[in-house]
N, C-alpha and C positions, 0 to 999 in steps of 0.2 A: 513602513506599512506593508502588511504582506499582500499580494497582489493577486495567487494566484496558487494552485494545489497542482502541478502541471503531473505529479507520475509518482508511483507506490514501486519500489525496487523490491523484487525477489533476488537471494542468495543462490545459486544454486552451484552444485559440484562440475554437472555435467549440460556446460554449455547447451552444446548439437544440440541433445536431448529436450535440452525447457525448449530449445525454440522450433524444435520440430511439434513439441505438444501444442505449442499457445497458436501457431501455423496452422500446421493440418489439420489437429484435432479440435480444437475451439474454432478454428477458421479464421485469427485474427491475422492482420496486415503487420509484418513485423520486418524493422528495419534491423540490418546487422548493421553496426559501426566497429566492430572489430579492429579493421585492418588501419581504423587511426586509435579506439581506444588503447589497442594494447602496447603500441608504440608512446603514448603519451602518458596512458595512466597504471598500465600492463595490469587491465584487466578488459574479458572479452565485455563488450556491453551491447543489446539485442532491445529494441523498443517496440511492443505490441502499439500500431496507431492507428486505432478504428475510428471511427467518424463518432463526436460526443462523448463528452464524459474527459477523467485522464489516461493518460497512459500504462501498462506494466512494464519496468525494465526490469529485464534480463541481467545477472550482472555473475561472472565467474574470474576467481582468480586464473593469472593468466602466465606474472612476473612477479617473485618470490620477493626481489628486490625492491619492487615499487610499494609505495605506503599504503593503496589502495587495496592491493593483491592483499598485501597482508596482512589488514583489517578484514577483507573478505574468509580471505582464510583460518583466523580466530576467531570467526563466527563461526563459518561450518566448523572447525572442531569442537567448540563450544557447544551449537544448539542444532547440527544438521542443515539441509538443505528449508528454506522460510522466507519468512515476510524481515528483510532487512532495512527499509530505512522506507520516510514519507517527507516526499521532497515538498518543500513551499518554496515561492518566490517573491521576491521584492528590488526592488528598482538597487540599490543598494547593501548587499549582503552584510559587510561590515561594518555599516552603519544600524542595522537592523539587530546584528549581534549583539552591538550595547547597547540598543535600548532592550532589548530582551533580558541581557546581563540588569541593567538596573530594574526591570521586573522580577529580578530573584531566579531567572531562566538558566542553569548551569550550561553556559555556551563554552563550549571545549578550544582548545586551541587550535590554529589553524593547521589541518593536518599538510604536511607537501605534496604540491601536486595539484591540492583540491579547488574547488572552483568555486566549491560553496561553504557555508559557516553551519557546523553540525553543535547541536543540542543535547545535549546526555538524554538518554532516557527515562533517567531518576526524575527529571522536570518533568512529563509530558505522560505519565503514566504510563510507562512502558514501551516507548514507540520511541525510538533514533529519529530525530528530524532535521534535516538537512535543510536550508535557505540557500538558495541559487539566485543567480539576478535573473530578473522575468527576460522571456522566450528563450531559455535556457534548452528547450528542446527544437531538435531542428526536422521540420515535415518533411517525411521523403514521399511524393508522388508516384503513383503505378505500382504501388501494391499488392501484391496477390491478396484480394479479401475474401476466402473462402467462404465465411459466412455473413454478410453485410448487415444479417437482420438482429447481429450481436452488438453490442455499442462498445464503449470504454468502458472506464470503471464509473460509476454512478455516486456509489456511496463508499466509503469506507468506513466500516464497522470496527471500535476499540472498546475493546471488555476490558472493564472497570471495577472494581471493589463499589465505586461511589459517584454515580455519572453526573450526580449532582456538582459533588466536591471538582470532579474532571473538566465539567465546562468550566469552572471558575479559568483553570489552565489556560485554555482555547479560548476562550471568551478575553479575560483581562489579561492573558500573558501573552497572545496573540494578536489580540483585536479583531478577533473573530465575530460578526454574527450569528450571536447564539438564539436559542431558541427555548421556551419554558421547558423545565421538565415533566415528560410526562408517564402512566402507569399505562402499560399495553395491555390491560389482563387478559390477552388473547396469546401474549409469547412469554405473559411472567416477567416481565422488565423493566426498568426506568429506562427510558431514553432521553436525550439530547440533542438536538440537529446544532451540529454548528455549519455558520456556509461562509468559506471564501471567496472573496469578488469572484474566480473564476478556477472552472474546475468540478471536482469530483465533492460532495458535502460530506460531514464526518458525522458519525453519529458514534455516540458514547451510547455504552449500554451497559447497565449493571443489574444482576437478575434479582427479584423478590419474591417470585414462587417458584421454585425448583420442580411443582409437579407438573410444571410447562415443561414441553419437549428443548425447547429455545432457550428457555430461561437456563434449565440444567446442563446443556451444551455449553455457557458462557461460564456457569460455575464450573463445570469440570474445568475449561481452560484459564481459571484463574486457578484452579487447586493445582491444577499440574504445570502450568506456566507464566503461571502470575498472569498483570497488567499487560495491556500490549495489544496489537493487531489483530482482529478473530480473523476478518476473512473481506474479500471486494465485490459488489453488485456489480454485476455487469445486466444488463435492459436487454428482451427481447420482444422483438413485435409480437410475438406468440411464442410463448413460453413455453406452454405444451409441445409445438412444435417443435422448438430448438434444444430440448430436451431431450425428445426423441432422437433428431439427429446427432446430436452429442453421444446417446446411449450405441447408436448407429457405428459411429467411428469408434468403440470402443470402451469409452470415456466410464466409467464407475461414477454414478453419484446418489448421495444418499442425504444423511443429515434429517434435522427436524420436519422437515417438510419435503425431503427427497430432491432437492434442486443444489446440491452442495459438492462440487468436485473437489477434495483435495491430493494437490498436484506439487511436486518437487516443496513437501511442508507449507504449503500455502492454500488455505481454503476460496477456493471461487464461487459465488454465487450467481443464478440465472433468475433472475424474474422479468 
């Protein structure tokens, strides 16, 4: 049974970099585990841990020789600096794997090294998803939280060809609570809420008017990237505010509604 949505991993090239952004300029609270990741898994790993919602890991090739590194690094040659894997959890990983295996879920082999039992993304519409056993992340206290009135991730958003056909995925291949689908005509979209016991909810979205700002943002990224990850809600007590200060430290954001950063290939949302 999956238990828990605990962290959405970004790929990136340049370490420092992501975690000085998701730090100083978001203001999130981010643990480095480095100095055991890269001995163990030889790759650097950096966990954003604000208060509600899930996590962002950081995660950069580190060691050429480790399985980890170098799956990190046939992504970034592959697709750049992005949205790399959506960890779930369950009391039992590889017990979880086959039953997902006999829902028709392409559960990969165990890679070395790993901790958890990873999903193709041909299952899942696009998205790598990883099964860890629950509390697979570990809370580091005293934090620097530059900006406390930003949360976790909230929602995560997966652009879909069919959000209908996707919850089936999430819903029956998962055991997800899913939610009816429904027509936004304010963004042009089918959406879907699914929600794990605990954690960030998922919402599937697949566009039906293009002359929506939102709806055609979701089509372009399925015509130039397929299926897969759009981007993660993050909550602010005043949006307008936190906006502000984002645009303050720098930060570019734009998008359909002007609240949309994209950062080392991964789009972050503020409302």
């Amino acid at each position: 049974m999956i238990t828990a949505l605990p962290r959405i991993a970004i790929a990136v090239a340049d370490f420092a970099a992501a975690v000085h952004t998701f730090r100083d300029v978001f203001g999130l609270p981010v643990a480095d585990f480095s100095d055991r990741t890269v001995a163990d898994l030889g790759a650097h790993v950096g966990m954003c841990q604000p208060e509600g919602g899930s996590n962002i890991e950081l995660m950069a090739p580190a060691n050429p020789d480790q399985a980890l590194s170098q799956a990190l690094q046939k992504f970034l040659d592959r697709r750049g600096d992005g949205f790399y894997a959506m960890m779930l959890e369950a009391p039992d990983p590889n017990a979880e794997a086959a039953v997902l295996a006999e829902r028709d879920l392409a559960v990969m082999a165990l890679m070395r090294g790993a901790g958890g039992r990873d999903i193709h993304p041909r299952s899942n519409h696009g998205v790598l998803i990883r099964v860890y056993p629950d509390n697979s992340v570990r809370k580091l206290e005293g934090l620097a939280h530059l900006d406390p009135a930003i949360s976790g991730v909230q929602t995560v958003v997966i652009a879909t060809a069919d959000a209908a056909k996707a919850a089936d995925t999430y819903g029956r291949g998962y055991g997800l609570q899913t939610g009816p689908a429904c027509v936004e005509e304010d963004r042009g979209v089918l959406g879907v809420i699914c929600t794990p016991p605990k954690g960030a909810a998922i919402k599937l979205v697949s566009p039906v008017d293009v002359r929506r700002p939102f709806a055609r943002a979701i089509a372009n990224t399925l015509e130039e990237r397929g299926e897969g990850l759009y981007g993660l809600v993050l909550h602010a007590a005043d949006g307008p505010a936190a906006l502000d200060r984002l645009r303050r430290r720098g930060l570019s954001l734009g998008g359909p509604e002007g609240n949309e950063a994209e950062v080392f290939g991964a789009r972050i949302i503020i409302e």
